[in-house]
N, C-alpha and C positions, 0 to 999 in steps of 0.2 A: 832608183829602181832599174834593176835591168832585165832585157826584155826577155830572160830567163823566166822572172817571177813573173810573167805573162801566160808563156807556152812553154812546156817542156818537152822536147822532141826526146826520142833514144836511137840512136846508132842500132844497124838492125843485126850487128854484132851482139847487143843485150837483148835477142829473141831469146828469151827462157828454153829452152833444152827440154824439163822436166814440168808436168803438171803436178800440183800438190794433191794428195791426198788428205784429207783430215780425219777420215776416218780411225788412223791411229792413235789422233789426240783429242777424240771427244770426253767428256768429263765420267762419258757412262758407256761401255757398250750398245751401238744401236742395236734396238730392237729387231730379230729378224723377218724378213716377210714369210707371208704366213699361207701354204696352199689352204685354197676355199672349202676346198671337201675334207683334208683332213686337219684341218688348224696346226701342222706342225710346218716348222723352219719347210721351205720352201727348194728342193735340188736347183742346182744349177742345170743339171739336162735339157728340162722344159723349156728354160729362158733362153737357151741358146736356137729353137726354133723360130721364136722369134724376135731376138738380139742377134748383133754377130757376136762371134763367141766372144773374140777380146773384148768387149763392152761389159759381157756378162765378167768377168774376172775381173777388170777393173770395180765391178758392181762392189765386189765384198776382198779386194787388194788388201792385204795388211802392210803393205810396202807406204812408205809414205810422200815417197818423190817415183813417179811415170815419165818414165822417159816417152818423147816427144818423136814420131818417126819422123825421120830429113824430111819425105814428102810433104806432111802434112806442114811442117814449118815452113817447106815451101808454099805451099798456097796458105798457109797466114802470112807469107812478105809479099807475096801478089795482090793478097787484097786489103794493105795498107797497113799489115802491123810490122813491126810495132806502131801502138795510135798514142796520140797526144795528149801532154795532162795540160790543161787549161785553168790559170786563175778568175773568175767571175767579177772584177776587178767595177766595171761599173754598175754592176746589182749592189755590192757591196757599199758602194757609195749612194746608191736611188735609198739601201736601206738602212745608210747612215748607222752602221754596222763597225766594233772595233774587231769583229771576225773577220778571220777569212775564207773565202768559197774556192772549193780545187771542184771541177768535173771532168773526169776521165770520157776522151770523144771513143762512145763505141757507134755512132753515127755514122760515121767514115766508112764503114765498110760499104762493097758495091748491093748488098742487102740493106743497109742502110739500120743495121743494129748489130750485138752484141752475137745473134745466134750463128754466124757462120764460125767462133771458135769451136762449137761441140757439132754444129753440119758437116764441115770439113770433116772430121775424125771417123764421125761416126759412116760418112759414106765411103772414107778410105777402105775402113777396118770391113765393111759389106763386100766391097768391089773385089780387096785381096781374096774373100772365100768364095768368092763365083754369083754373089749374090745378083740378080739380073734387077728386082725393083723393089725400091723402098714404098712405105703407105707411112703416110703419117697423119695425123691432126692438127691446125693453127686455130688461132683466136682471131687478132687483128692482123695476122698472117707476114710477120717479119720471120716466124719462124718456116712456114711455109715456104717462105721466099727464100730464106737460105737454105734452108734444104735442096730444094730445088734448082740452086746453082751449084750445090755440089754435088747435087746428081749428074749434073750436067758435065764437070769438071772431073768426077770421074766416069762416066759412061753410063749409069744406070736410071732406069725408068723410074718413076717418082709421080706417085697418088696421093693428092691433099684431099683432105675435109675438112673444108671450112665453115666453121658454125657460123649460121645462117645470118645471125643478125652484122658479122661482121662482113660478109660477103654481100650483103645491099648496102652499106654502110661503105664498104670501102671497095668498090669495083677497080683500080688502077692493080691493087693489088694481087689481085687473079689474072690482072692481064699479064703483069711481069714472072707470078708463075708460068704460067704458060707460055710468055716467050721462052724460059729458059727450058721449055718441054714438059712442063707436069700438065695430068689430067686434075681438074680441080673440082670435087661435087660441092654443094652447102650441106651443112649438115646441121636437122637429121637429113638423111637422103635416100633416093629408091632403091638404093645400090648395096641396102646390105640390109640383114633381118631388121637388125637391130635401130639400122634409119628408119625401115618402116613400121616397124612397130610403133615407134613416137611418131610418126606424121598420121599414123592411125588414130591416135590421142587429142595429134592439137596438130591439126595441117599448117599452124601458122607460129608452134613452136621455135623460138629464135634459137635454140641449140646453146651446148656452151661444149669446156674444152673436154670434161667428164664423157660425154655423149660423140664426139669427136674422135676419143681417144677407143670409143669401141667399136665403132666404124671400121677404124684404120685398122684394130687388131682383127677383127672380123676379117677384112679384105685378104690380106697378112695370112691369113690361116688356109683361107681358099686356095691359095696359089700355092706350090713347092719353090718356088722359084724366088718367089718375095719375102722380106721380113720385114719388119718394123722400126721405125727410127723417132724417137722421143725425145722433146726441144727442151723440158724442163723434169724438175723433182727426184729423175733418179742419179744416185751416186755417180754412176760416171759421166752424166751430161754436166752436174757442176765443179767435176771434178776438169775435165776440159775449158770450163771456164775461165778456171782458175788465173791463167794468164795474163786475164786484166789484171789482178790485182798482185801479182809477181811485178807486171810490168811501172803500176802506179807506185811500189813499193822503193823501186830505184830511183824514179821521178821526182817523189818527196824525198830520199836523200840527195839526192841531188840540188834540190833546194834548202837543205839540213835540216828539214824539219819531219814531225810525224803525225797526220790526224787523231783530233781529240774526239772526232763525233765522224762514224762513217754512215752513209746511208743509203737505202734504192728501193726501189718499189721490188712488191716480191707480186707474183703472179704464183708461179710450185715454185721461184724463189733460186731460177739457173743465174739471173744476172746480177743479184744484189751479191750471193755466196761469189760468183767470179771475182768481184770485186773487195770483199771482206774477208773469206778466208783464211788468204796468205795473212792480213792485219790478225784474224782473230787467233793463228798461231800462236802472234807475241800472248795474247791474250790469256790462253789457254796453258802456257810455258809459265807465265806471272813477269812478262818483260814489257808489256804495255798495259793500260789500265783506260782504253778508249772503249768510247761507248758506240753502241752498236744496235744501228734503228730501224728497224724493219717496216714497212710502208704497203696497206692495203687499202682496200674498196669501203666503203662502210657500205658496200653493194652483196659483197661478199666476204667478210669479217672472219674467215677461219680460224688466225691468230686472237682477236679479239674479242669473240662472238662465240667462236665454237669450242670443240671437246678434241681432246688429246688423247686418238684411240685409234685402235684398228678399224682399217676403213678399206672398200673397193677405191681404187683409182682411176674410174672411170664409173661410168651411169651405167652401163650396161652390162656389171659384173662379169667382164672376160678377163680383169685382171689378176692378180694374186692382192694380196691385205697387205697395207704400210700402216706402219705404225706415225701417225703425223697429227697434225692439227688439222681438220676437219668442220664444214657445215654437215657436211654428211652428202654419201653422193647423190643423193637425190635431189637434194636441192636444187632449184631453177633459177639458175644465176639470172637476174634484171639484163636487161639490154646495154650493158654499161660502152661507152665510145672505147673506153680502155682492155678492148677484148683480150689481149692477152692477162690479164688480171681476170677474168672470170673461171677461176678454177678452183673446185670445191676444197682443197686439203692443201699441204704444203709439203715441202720437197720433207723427206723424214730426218736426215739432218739436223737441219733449219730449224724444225719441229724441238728435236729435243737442246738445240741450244737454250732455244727460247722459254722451254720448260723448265730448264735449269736458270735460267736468270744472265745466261752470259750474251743474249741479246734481246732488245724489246721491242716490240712493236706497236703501233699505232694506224687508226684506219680515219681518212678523210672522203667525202662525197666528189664527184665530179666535178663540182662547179668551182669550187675553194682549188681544186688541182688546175683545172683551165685557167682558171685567175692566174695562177703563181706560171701558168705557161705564159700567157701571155706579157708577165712582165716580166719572167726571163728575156721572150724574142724582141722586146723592147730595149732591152738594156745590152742583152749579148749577140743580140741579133741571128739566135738561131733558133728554129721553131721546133719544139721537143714533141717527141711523141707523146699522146695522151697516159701510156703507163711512166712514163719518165716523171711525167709534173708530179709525181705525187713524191717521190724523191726531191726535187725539187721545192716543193711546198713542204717538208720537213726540213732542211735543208734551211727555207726562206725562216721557219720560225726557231730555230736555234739561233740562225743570228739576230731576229728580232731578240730574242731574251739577251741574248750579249750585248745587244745595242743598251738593254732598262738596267743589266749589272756589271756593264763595264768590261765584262770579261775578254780575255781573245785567244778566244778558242780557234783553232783549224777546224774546219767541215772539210770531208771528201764525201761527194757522190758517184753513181754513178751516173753519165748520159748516156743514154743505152738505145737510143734510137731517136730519130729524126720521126717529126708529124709532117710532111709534105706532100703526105698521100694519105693525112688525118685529117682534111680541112675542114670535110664535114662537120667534125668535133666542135671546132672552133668558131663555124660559121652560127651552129645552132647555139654556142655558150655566147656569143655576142648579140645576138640575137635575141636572148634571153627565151629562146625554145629548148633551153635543154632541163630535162626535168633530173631529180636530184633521188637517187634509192637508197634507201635503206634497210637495211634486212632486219626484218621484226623479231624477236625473241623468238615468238610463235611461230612464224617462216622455220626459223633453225629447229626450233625444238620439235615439230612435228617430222623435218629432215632427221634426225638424230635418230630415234626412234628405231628409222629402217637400218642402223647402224649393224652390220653382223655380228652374231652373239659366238666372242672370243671367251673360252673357258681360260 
């Protein structure tokens, strides 16, 4: 064995150029978003108040390779990409496994996840229109953070709302927004109708990313000077992605082989598509025949649990309608450690691959995800963010079944973030203080209900 099939670096000559679009080779035309008032397709005019405009045209691109600006490629080789494929070499032996475990390190970055590919872009493409401050929303706040260094990186002012149960839960993380300059509220918060209306409700409501996400557009709208910057679900944030899995794609040839099982936790689903799309290409072409595992909360089950329909994209109905997999927005996502996973719907993509059969998903509790983190950091010595384990824990049990039929299968996941500012998560799961959610029929089904009625 050479110490290739360990780590695979890339020469930063094999920085991708181009982001992939997929939107050209889904099996159906996506569905298109839908204005609230009049239920018809959705102008692009509106969204460019607040998107910058190239985000909104990359939004609905029929092109299906985006070119890459120099700058922005520059500041993905400043903050470490290309990043590294890693074989999981002693899991695979703790799990007496004829599989093997590939995870792609998006941990590395100085955010310490996956979300500075589509922060970077998205603050470039503000900064070129004069845009003075972004508002955004975060969960367990990796996206916040990267946002907020590429405000930083390019000049502009930057407003997080961080739902509330992540923001007692994980105070380091506000503190790094805030060094890199952001203003950071919990949310809900006094600081917009819409916060206070829900602290009017439940002064002690933990917030999730629905209710976050109307905050920020709320903020967004108040100012002429600010727009909005979104971490996950829409077309061109997993389209920016996309890099990891361009970059994992050369990594496994380079080791001559190609994943039989790819997987990642989806949250709206930006890190697991960064990571699979280029793979679900082949997929979609009929040039691979790998399976493709999508990973949620049984906290918040939308692939699972819920309904395949026109939905708000945030709690506070400021959005336009996606067509995606949904609890419905109303829903009151649990307190889960895995904050960026508590968000009601999935990216619309994602949504209709999964409804067509060309990827599946599965939902596990927190406790079975902390488990499988803690014997990743046992075995690879590196402590995963609580939405990673659940990748991870899919991941552990495909090579268990390879272990009972022999099989040897390749797994790819993604590692999408580092827990070293999740400890809490971990200190409560050893502890045995961490309690376990699951979302009742009735939970969803009374959510569903407030569903908008699409003719």
């Amino acid at each position: 064995m050479s110490m290739r099939d360990v780590k695979v670096l890339l020469p930063v000559e094999d920085l991708p150029t181009h982001w992939y679009n997929i939107l050209p080779d889904l099996p159906k035309p996506l569905p298109p978003p839908l204005n609230p008032s009049t239920m018809k397709p959705m102008e692009p005019g509106p969204l460019m108040r607040v998107f910058a405009k190239e985000c909104v045209l990359q939004e609905v691109s029929p092109e299906k390779r985006i070119q890459i600006p120099e700058e922005v490629r520059e500041a993905y080789l400043r903050l470490g990409r290309p990043s590294p494929l890693h074989r999981a070499l002693r899991l695979e032996k703790k799990l007496g496994t004829p599989a093997r475990i590939f995870f792609k390190r998006e941990d590395l970055s100085p955010a310490g996840s996956h979300k500075p590919n589509t922060a970077i872009a998205q603050a470039y493409y503000n900064a070129k229109e004069g845009v003075q401050r972004l508002t955004t929303e975060t969960g367990a706040g990796q996206w916040g953070t990267a946002l907020s260094l590429a405000c930083a990186m390019f000049g502009l002012g930057c407003t997080v709302y961080m739902t509330r149960s992540s923001y007692e839960q994980k105070p380091y993380r506000r503190v790094i927004m805030e060094l890199y300059g952001s203003k950071v509220y919990p949310s809900p918060s006094d600081k917009t109708n819409v916060g206070k209306s829900f602290l009017a409700k439940d002064p002690n409501h933990p917030g999730s990313l629905g209710l976050a996400i109307s905050e920020a557009i709320e903020d967004c709208l108040s100012d002429e000077e600010a727009k909005y910057s979104i971490g996950s679900v829409a077309n061109h944030v997993l389209l920016h992605q996309t890099i990891v899995g361009q970059e994992a794609k050369k990594q496994m040839e380079a080791l001559g082989t190609y994943p039989d099982v790819i997987t990642g936790c989806i949250g709206g689903g930006s890190n697991y598509a960064g990571l699979c799309y280029p793979f679900m290409e082949d997929k979609l072409s009929g040039k691979s025949d790998s399976e493709f595992i999508a990973v949620e909360p049984t906290a918040v089950p939308s692939t699972t649990g819920g309904k395949y329909a026109y939905d708000y994209g945030d709690t506070g109905k400021m959005t336009f309608l996606l067509k995606m997999f949904t609890v419905g927005h109303t829903f009151q996502c649990p307190p889960i450690h895995a904050g960026g996973l508590r968000y009601h719907g999935k990216a619309p993509t994602m949504s209709l691959l999964i409804k067509e059969g060309y990827m599946k998903s599965v939902a596990y509790n927190q406790n079975e995800t902390l488990e499988a983190g803690r014997l990743f950091a046992q075995t690879e010595g590196i402590v995963p963010a609580p939405e990673t384990n659940y990748a991870i824990k899919a991941a552990i049990d495909v090579a268990n079944q390879c272990r009972r039929t022999g099989e040897r299968k390749t797994i790819l996941l993604n590692f999408s973030g580092h827990g070293l500012l999740d400890l809490k998560a971990y200190e409560d799961f050893m502890s045995g203080r961490l309690p376990d959610f699951a979302a009742s029929p009735k939970m969803i089904a009374e959510s569903l209900t407030n569903l908008p009625a699409v003719p």
